[in-house]
Steps between C-alpha positions, in 0.01 A plus 500: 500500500693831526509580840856644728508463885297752741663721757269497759407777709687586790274607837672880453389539146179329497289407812500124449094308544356795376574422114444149234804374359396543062515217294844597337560197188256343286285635210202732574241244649730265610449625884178420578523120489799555688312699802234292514736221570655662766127613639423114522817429693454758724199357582584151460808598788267738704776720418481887430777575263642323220778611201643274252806526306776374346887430613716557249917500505468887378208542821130526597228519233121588678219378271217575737410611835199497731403613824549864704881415615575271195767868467652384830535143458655548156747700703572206699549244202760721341709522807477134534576429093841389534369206797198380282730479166700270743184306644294471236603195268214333391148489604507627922268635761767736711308619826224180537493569910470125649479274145856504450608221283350377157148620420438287182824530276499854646790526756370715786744672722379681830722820483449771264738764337238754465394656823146417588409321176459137382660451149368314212765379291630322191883522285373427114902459458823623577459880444090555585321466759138574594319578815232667690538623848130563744535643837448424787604185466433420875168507591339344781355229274784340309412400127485136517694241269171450214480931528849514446555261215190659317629897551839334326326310185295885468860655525628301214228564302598880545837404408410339183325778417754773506793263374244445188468891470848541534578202173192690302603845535679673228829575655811551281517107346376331254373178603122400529351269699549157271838520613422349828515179338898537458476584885491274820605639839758734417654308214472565118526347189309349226737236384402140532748434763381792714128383491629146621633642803195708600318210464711329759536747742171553530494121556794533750309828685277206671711265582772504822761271297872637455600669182861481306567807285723524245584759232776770394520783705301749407184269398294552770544243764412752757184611357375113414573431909246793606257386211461167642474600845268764469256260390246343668661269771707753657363871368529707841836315615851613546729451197852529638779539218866401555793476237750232617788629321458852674669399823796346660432126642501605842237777464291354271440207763457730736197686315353164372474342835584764763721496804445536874689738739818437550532250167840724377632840525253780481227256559347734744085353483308229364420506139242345301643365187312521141382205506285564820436831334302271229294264721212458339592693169773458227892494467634648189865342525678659175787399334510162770826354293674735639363331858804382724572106526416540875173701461390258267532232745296738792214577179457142447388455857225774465370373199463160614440563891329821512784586798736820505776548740628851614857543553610423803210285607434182562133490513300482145242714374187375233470708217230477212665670208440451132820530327559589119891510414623651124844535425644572122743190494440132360413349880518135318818559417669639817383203669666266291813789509441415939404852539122442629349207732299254212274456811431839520451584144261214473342673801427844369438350129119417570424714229724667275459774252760651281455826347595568134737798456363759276677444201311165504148680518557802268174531400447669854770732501234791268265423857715523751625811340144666468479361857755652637476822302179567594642447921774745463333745266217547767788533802718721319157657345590506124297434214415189328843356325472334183805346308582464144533199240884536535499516851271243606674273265823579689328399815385204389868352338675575856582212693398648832762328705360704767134327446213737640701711701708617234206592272342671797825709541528586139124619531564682840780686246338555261218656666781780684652574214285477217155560623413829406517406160269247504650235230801352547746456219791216476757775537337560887556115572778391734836410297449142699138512313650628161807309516457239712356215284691594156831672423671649766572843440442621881751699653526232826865368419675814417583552848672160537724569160828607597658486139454813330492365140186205608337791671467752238346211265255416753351850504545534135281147471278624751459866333436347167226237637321726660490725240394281267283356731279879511518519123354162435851423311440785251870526474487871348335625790756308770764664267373825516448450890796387595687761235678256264429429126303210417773290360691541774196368756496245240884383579466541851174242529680220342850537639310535866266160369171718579176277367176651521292250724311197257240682284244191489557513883405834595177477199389181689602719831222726395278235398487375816445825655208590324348128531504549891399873510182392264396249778475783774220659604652846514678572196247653301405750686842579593618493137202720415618745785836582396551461143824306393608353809379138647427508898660244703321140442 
């Protein structure tokens, strides 16, 4: 769906209940279902206006509007974006009057951002959200619990529909809808290992049991967390997120378990700690190696008591919290090293998933990089990017020590750079990218050389690999590049030991580059679009 955030009118420019908010994304037709939607819950909630729209990190998106002063109360859900993008974190009812609590597995609060309107709402994941807002929301006759669960099932539906117009409509990518297979709540990948884990996250999603992550950084532990708890079991509750390694001891048991007034310096009011923050939802506890001896000893009582203690108290508090810890280290082995409780480990390792790096699943690296493309192409609004032969193979033979957030970086360069030109070449790569994996004729190290004769043959090394490197090792044209004569390139290769990388390597290299291109779904057009360069996946 190609659609940019409204500015609404303000009361001097445009008198506000006198005009319709338009239906401003979607393909021609695409409004009507959406306004007779939002005609049935305005009935359905005896209501008299009604807008829905998206929240997005870049802002509000309206998709469709009903009712005389639908102008005014879109006025009132932009000033209030900032507060639902906070609220809103799964499915929630903000504004239900007297049903404040849990109205199905729809958490209901009683307060709403938006003046004079009850809000519909539902996060699809970390960046989107959708909602509808109807005013008034107080009536005389509140909506009761049935009402209210049934205007939220016809919301989703709405949802759906635009987030199905917004994967169908031709924006600047190339991928079609069989992709969705490779897809599961904000993760990707098509490798045998990935499908695996959707599979048992989605089995996790209904289920309240602990969950042990572990992976490299960079893999994704983050993202697998807020996939299994936006699942079924606890879709609508908080997900609080805290990296153990981020604070000193002190502090960090201070914002895990909170302190009274008084507890220590500066202590100047009670404070809830996270872990009361969570009651009822989940605790993401990252990198939890890095957990103090004597917090581990204060976690093991929550996890098998259900009891907090503030700092500075003596009394205890219950807490309900599901907990899912990931850290990037071997936790078997620091307990055997005495660095983490056994008890505990054995505690938090109900279940216990380990994600592959990426240079163990390389047969997603072409989707994750059409993925990603296609995300920062659309934000930065660039066209389509497609990538050559040579420069997906490149792409694929890096190790990705930085697992998924590397390659996301690289794209998120790329796409600055490079994007006007719409295929990217290996010379546009990062050296890490071009270099990285093979021979290392980066320019990282010169810095660090302090002796003048090792320094001037690592940038003659580096010069001549990188100019061979453009030529393809045509050593006449590196000759004539770098302005020496051919035999004298010649001499300089083997008294600097330059090899070109393994020949059958890079021809099985490209083997297996076109033998997992051929398997997507959107090469063909996208080879047929742009001839001579292979799109990403």
């Amino acid at each position: 769906m190609n659609a940019a955030p409204v500015r609404m009118p303000t009361n001097e420019s445009h008198p506000a209940g006198a005009l319709d908010l338009e239906v401003v994304s979607g393909r021609s037709g695409d409004g009507e279902p959406l306004s007779q939607g939002l005609r049935l819950l305005r009935e359905l909630l005896d209501a008299g206006d009604a807008v829905l729209f998206s929240i997005l990190p870049r802002g509000l998106v309206f998709h469709a509007a009903v009712g005389e002063g639908s102008a005014r109360l879109g006025q009132h859900v932009t000033a209030a974006a900032e507060v639902l993008r906070a609220q809103v974190q799964g499915a929630c009812i903000l504004g239900a009057g007297a049903i404040a609590g849990n109205v199905g597995r729809v958490s209901a609060l009683e307060v709403s951002p938006v003046e004079g309107a009850l809000v519909l709402a539902e996060r699809r994941n970390r960046d989107v959200a959708f909602a509808v807002a109807v005013s008034p929301a107080r009536s005389p006759n509140l909506p009761s619990t049935v009402v209210l669960r049934f205007a939220h099932a016809i919301f989703r539906d709405l949802a759906r529909l635009v987030h199905r117009h917004e994967r169908g409509a031709p924006q600047t990518g190339l991928l079609d809808q069989d992709w969705e297979k490779h897809r599961y709540a904000g993760l990707v990948g098509r490798s045998r290992q990935m499908h695996r884990l959707f599979g048992t996250v989605g089995k996790l999603a209904s289920s309240d049991v602990n969950v042990l992550v572990l992976g490299e950084s960079g893999t994704g532990k983050e993202l697998v967390a807020r996939a299994i708890h936006d699942g079924d079991l606890y879709a609508g509750r908080k997900f609080v997120a805290q990296n153990c390694a981020a604070l000193p001891e002190a502090l960090l048991e201070s914002e895990l378990f909170g302190h009274c007034k008084g507890a220590f310096t500066g202590a100047l009011f009670d404070k809830k700690g996270l872990f009361e923050e969570a009651h009822g939802g989940t605790f993401f506890l990252d990198e939890i190696a890095d957990m103090p001896m004597a917090l581990q000893i204060k976690m093991l009582r929550v996890l098998q008591d259900g009891e907090i203690r503030r700092l500075g108290e003596t009394r205890t508090h219950r807490v309900a919290v599901r907990i899912i810890a990931a850290t990037n280290k071997n936790l078997r082995r620091e307990v055997e090293r005495g660095r983490f409780r056994e008890d505990l480990y054995y505690r938090l390792n109900v279940v216990k998933l380990e994600l592959p790096p990426l240079r163990r699943r390389r047969e997603d690296v072409p989707l994750l990089l059409r993925y990603f493309a296609d995300q920062v192409c659309v934000r930065l609004q660039r066209p389509s990017l497609h990538f050559t032969e040579e420069a997906m193979q490149r792409l694929l033979e890096h190790d990705w020590p930085g697992n998924v957030r590397e390659l996301e970086n690289e794209i998120e360069r790329l796409v600055a750079l490079y994007g006007d030109e719409g295929v990217v070449q290996p010379f546009m790569l990062s050296e890490r990218v071009r270099y990285g994996s093979g021979a290392d004729w980066s320019l990282d190290r010169l810095e660090e050389i302090r002796d003048l004769h090792q320094a001037s043959e690592y940038l003659e090394r580096a010069l001549i690999g990188r100019s061979l490197e453009r030529h393809a090792w045509n050593k006449s044209r590196a000759a004539a590049e770098l302005g020496v004569s051919r035999q004298g390139l010649i001499k300089k290769v083997k008294r600097l030991r330059l090899q070109r990388p393994d020949a059958a390597g890079r021809a099985s290299g490209r083997r297996r580059v076109r033998a997992i291109q051929n398997e997507l779904p959107f090469v063909a057009a996208a080879a047929e679009s742009t001839p001579g360069a292979v799109p990403a996946g």
